[in-house]
PAMISE-327549 format. One line per 10 residues: for each residue x, y, z of N, C-alpha, C. Coordinates in nm, 2 decimals, padded with zeros to 4 digits. Layout:
N
X,Y,Z,X,Y,Z,X,Y,Z ~ ...
***
This chain:
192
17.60,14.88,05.80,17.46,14.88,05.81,17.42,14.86,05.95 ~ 17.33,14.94,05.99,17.29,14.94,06.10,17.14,14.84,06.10 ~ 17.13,14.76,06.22,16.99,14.69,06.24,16.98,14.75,06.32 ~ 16.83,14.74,06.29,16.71,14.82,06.42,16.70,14.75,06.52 ~ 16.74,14.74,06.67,16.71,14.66,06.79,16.62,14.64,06.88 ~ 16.52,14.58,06.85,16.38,14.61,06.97,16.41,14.59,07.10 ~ 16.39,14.67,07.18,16.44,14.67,07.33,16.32,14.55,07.37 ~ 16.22,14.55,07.38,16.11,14.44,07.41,16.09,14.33,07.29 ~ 16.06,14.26,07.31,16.07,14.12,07.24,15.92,14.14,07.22 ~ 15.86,14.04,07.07,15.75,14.09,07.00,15.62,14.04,07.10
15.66,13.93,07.12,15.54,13.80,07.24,15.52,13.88,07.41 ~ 15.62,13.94,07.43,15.59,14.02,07.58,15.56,14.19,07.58 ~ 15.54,14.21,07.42,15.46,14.34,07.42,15.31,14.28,07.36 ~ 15.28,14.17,07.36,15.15,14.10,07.29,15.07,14.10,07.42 ~ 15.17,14.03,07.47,15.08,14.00,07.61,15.08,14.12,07.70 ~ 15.15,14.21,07.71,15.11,14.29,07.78,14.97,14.40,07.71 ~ 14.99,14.38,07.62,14.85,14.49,07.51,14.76,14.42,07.58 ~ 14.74,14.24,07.59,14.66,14.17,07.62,14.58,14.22,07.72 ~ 14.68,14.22,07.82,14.66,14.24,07.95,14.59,14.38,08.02 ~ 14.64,14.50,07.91,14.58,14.60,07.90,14.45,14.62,07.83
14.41,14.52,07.75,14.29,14.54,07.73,14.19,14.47,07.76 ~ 14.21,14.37,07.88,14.12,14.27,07.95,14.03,14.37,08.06 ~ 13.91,14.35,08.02,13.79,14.37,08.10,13.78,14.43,08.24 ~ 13.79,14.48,08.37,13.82,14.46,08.46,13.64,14.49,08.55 ~ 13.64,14.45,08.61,13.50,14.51,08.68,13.56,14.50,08.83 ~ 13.48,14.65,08.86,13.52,14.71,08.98,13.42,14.63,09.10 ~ 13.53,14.59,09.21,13.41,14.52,09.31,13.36,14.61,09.43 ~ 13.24,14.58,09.40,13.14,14.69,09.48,13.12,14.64,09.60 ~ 13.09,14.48,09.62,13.05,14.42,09.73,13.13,14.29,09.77 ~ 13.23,14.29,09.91,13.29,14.22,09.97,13.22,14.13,10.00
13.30,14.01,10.06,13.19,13.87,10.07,13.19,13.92,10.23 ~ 13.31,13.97,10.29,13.27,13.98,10.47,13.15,14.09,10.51 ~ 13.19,14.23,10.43,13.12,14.34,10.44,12.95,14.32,10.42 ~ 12.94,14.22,10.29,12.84,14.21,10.26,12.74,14.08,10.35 ~ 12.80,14.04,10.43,12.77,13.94,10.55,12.78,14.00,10.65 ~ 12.85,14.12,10.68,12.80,14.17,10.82,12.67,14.24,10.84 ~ 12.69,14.32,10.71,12.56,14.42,10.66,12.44,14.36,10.72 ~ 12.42,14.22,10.61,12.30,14.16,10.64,12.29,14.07,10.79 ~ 12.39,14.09,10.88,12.37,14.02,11.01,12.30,14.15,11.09 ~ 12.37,14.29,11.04,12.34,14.40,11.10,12.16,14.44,11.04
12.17,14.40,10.98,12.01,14.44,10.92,11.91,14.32,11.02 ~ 11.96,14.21,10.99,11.87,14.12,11.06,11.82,14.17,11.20 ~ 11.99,14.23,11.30,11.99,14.26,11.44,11.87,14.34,11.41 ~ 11.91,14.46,11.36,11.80,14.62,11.36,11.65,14.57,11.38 ~ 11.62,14.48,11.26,11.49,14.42,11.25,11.45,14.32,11.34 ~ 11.54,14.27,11.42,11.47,14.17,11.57,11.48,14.24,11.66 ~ 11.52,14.36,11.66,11.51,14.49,11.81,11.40,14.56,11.80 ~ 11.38,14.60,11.65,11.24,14.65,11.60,11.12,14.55,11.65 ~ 11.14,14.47,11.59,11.01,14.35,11.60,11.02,14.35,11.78 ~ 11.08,14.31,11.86,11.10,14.28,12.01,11.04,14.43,12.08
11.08,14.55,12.03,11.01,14.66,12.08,10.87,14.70,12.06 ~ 10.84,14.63,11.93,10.65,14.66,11.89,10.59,14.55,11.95 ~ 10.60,14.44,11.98,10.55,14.32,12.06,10.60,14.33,12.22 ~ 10.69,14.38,12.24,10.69,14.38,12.41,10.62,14.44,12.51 ~ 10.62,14.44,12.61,10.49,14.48,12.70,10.57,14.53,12.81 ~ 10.54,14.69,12.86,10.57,14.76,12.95,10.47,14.77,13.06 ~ 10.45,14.72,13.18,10.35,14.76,13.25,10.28,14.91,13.33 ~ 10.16,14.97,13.33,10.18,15.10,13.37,10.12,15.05,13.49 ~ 10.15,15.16,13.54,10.09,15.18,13.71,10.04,15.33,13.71 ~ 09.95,15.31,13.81,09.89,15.42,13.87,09.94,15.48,14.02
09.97,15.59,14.03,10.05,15.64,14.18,09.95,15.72,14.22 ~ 09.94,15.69,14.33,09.88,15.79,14.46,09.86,15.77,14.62 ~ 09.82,15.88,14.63,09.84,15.90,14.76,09.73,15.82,14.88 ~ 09.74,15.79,14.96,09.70,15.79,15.11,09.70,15.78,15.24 ~ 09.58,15.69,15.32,09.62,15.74,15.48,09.57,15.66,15.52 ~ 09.60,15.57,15.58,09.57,15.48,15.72,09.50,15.53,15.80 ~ 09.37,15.47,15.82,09.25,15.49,15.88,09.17,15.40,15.97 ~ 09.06,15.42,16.06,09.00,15.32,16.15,08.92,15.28,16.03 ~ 08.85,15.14,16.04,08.72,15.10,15.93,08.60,15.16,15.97 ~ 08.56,15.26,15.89,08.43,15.27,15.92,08.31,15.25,15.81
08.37,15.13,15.73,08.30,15.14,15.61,08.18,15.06,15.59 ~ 08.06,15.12,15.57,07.96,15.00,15.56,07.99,14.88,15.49 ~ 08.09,14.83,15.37,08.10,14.77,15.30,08.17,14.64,15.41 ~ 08.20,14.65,15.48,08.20,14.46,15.57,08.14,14.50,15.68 ~ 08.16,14.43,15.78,08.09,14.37,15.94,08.20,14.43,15.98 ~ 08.33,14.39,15.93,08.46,14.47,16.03,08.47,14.54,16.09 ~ 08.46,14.64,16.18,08.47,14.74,16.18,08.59,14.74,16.33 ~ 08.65,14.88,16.33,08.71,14.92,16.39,08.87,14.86,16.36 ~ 08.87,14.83,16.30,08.98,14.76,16.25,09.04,14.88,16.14 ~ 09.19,14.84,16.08,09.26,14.96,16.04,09.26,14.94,15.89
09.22,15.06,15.77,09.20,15.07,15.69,09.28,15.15,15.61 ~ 09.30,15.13,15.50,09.42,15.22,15.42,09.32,15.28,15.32 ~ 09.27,15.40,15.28,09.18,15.48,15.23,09.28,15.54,15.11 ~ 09.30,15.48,14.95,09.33,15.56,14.87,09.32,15.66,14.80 ~ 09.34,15.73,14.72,09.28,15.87,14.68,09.35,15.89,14.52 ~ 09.32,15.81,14.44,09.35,15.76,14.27,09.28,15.85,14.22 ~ 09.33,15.91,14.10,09.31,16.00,14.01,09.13,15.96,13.93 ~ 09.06,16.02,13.89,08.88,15.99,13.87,08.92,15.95,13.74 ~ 09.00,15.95,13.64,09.00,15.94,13.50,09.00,15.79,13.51 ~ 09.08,15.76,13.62,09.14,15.60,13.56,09.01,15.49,13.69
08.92,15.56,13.67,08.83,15.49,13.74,08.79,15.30,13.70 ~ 08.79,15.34,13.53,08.74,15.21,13.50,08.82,15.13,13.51 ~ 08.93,15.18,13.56,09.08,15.03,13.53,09.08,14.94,13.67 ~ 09.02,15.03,13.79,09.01,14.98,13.89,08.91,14.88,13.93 ~ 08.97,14.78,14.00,08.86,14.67,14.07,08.89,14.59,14.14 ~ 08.80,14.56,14.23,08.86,14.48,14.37,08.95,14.38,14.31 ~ 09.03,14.37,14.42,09.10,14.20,14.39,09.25,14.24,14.32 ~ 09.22,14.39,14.24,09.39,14.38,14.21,09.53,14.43,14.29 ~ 09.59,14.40,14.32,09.75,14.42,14.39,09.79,14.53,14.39 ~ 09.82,14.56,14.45,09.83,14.74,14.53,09.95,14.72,14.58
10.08,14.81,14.53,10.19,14.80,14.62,10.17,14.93,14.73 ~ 10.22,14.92,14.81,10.22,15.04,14.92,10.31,15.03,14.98 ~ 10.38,15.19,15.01,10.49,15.20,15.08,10.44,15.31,15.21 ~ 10.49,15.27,15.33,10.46,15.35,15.44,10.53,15.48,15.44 ~ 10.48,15.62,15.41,10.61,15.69,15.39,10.69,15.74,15.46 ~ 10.62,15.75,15.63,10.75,15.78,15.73,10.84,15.70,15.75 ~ 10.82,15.53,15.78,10.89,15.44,15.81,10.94,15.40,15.67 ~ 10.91,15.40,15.53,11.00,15.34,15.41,10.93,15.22,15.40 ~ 10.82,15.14,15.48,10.78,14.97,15.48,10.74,14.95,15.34 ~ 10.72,14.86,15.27,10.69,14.83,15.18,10.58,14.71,15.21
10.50,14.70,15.14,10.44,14.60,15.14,10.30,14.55,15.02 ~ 10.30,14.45,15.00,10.16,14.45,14.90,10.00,14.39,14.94 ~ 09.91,14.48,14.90,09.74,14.44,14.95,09.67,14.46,14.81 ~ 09.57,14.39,14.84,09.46,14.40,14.72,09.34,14.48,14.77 ~ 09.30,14.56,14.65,09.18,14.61,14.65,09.06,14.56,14.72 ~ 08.98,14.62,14.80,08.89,14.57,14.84,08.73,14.67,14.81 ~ 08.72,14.74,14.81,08.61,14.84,14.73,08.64,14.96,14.64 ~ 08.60,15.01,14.56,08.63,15.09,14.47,08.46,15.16,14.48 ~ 08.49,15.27,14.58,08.38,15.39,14.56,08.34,15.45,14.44 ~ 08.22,15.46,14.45,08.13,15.50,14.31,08.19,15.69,14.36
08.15,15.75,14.23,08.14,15.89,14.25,08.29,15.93,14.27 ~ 08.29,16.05,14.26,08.43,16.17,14.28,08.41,16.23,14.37 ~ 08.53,16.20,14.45,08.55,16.32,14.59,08.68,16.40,14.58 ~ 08.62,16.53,14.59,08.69,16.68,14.60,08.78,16.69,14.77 ~ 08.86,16.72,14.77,08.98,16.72,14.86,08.84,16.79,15.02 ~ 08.80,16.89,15.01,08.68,16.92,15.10,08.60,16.82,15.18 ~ 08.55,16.79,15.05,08.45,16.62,15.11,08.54,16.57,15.15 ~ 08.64,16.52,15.10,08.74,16.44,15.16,08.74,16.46,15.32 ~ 08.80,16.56,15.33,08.85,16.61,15.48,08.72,16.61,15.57 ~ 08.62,16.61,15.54,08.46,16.60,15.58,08.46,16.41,15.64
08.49,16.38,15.51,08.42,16.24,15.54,08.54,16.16,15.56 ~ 08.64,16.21,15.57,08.78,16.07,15.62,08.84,16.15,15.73 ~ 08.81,16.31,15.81,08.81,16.37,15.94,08.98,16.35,15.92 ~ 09.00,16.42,15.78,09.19,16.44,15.74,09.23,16.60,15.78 ~ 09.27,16.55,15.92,09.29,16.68,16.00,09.43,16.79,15.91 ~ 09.40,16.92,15.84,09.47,16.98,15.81,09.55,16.91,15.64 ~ 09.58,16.84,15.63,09.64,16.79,15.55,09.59,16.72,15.39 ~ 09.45,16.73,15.40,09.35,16.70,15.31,09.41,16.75,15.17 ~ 09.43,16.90,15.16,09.51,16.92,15.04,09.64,16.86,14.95 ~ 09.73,16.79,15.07,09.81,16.77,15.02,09.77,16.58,14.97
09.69,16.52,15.04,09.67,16.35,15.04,09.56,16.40,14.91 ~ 09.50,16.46,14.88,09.42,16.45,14.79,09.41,16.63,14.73 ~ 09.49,16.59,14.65,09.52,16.73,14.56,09.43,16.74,14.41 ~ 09.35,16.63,14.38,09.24,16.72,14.32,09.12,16.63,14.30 ~ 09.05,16.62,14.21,08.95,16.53,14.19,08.95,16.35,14.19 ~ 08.91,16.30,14.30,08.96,16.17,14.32,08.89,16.07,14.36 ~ 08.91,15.93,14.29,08.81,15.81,14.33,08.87,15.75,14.48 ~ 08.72,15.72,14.58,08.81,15.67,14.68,08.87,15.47,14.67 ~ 08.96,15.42,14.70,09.01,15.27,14.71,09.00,15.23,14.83 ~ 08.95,15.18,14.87,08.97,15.08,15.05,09.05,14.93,15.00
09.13,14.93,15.06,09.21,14.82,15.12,09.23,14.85,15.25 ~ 09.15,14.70,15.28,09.19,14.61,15.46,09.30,14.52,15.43 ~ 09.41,14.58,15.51,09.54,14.50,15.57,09.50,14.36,15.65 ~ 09.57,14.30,15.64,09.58,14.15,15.70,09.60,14.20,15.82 ~ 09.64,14.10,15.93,09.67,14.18,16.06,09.80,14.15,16.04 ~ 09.92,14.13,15.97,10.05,14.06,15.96,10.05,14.24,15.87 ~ 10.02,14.28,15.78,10.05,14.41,15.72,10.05,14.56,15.83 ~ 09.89,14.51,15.93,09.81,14.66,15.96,09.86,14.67,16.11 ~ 10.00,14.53,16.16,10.02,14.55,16.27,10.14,14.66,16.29 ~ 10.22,14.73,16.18,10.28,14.81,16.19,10.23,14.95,16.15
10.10,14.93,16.12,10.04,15.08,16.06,10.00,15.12,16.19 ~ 09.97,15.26,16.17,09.97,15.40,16.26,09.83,15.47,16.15 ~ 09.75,15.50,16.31,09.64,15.58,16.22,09.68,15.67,16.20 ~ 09.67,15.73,16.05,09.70,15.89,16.04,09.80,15.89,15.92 ~ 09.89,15.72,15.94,10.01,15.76,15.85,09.99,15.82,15.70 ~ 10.09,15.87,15.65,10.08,15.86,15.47,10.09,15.71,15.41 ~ 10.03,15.72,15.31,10.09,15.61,15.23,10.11,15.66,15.10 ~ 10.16,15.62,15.02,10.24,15.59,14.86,10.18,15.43,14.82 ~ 10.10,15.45,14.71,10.03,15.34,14.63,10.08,15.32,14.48 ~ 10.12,15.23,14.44,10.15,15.19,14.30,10.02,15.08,14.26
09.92,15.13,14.18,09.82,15.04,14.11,09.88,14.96,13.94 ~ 09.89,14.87,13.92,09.96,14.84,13.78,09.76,14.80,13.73 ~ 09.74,14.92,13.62,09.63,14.95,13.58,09.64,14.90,13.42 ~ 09.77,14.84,13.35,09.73,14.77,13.27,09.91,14.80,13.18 ~ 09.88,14.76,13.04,10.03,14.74,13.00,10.03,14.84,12.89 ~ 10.14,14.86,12.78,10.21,14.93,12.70,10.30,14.85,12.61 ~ 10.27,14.88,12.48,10.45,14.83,12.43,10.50,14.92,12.44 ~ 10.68,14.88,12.37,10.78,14.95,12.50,10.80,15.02,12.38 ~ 10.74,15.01,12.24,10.77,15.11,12.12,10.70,15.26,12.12 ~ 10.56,15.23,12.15,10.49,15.35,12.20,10.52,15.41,12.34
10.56,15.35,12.46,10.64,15.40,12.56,10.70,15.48,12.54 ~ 10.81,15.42,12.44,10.93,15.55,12.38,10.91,15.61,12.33 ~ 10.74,15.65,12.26,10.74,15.77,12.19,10.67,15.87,12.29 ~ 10.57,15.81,12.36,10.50,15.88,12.45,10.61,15.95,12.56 ~ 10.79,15.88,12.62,10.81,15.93,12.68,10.90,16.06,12.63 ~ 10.93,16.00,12.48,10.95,16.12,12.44,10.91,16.28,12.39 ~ 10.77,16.22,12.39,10.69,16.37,12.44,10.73,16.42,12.54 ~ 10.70,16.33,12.67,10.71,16.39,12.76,10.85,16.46,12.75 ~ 10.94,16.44,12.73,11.05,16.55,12.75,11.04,16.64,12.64 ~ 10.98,16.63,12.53,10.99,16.74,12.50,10.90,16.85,12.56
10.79,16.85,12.59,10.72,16.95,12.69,10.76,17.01,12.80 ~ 10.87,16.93,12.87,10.99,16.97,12.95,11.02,17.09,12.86
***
């Protein structure tokens, strides 16, 4: 007589059925993955927030020229005057008293003055060369419709100026966030 011989024993094929039929759920979410995620979410959202609340300052650029005073607006006179030539649109942003960077442009000098009158009306590069006697060069210091700025130099600024010179003016005419910046300068290149 032959007996039948189970190659596995009855309790270690129990447990293994066991084992094959225990529940398993698949893990979707790591405890490190799921803690960087949300460290990287937080970053995104305080770079966001920091870009809609931050403040970029604008400036206004333009041109002028170192001049004698001949302005009715002080007693001064004959003394040396930097005569700006700022774009007519941004009229309202101007007003005495604000800080004017200026750079000398043949010599590179740098230096800073404040506003001292802000002329009523728009002057055409013509008038211009009429009434500030801008020999030849009127076109290029005032290339289109423009408000005039007087600033008087200290005598510590106006003792290296030259009548006649160019100047390079930076007006900071007010601020920006740096969210709209980025989109505004992204126009700008696209129109490039």
């Amino acid at each position: 007589m032959q007996t039948c011989h189970h190659f596995f024993r009855e309790k270690a094929v129990e447990a293994y059925m066991k084992r094959q039929e225990k529940d398993i759920l698949p893990r979707f979410l790591f405890p490190y993955i799921t803690i960087l995620t949300c460290l990287l979410f937080a970053l995104l959202f305080l770079i966001g927030f920091l870009a809609w609340q931050g403040k970029v300052p604008l400036f206004l650029t333009g041109p002028g020229v170192v001049l004698i005073n001949t302005s009715t607006h002080t007693s001064r006179s004959k003394e040396k005057a930097i005569v700006l030539f700022l774009p007519a649109k941004y009229a309202p942003l101007l007003h005495p008293g604000e800080e004017v960077e200026l750079r000398v442009i043949p010599t590179g000098q740098q230096f800073t003055d404040s506003i001292k009158y802000v002329e009523a009306g728009v002057i055409r590069p013509a008038e211009a060369q009429q009434r500030y006697m801008l020999n030849g060069y009127a076109d290029q210091i005032v290339p289109q419709a423009s408000i005039v700025v007087i600033l008087l130099p200290n005598a510590t600024n106006a003792s290296h100026l030259e009548m006649g010179e160019p100047i390079s003016a930076q007006v900071r005419v007010g601020e920006q966030s740096i969210f709209s910046f980025c989109l505004g300068l992204h126009e700008v290149m696209k129109e490039r």
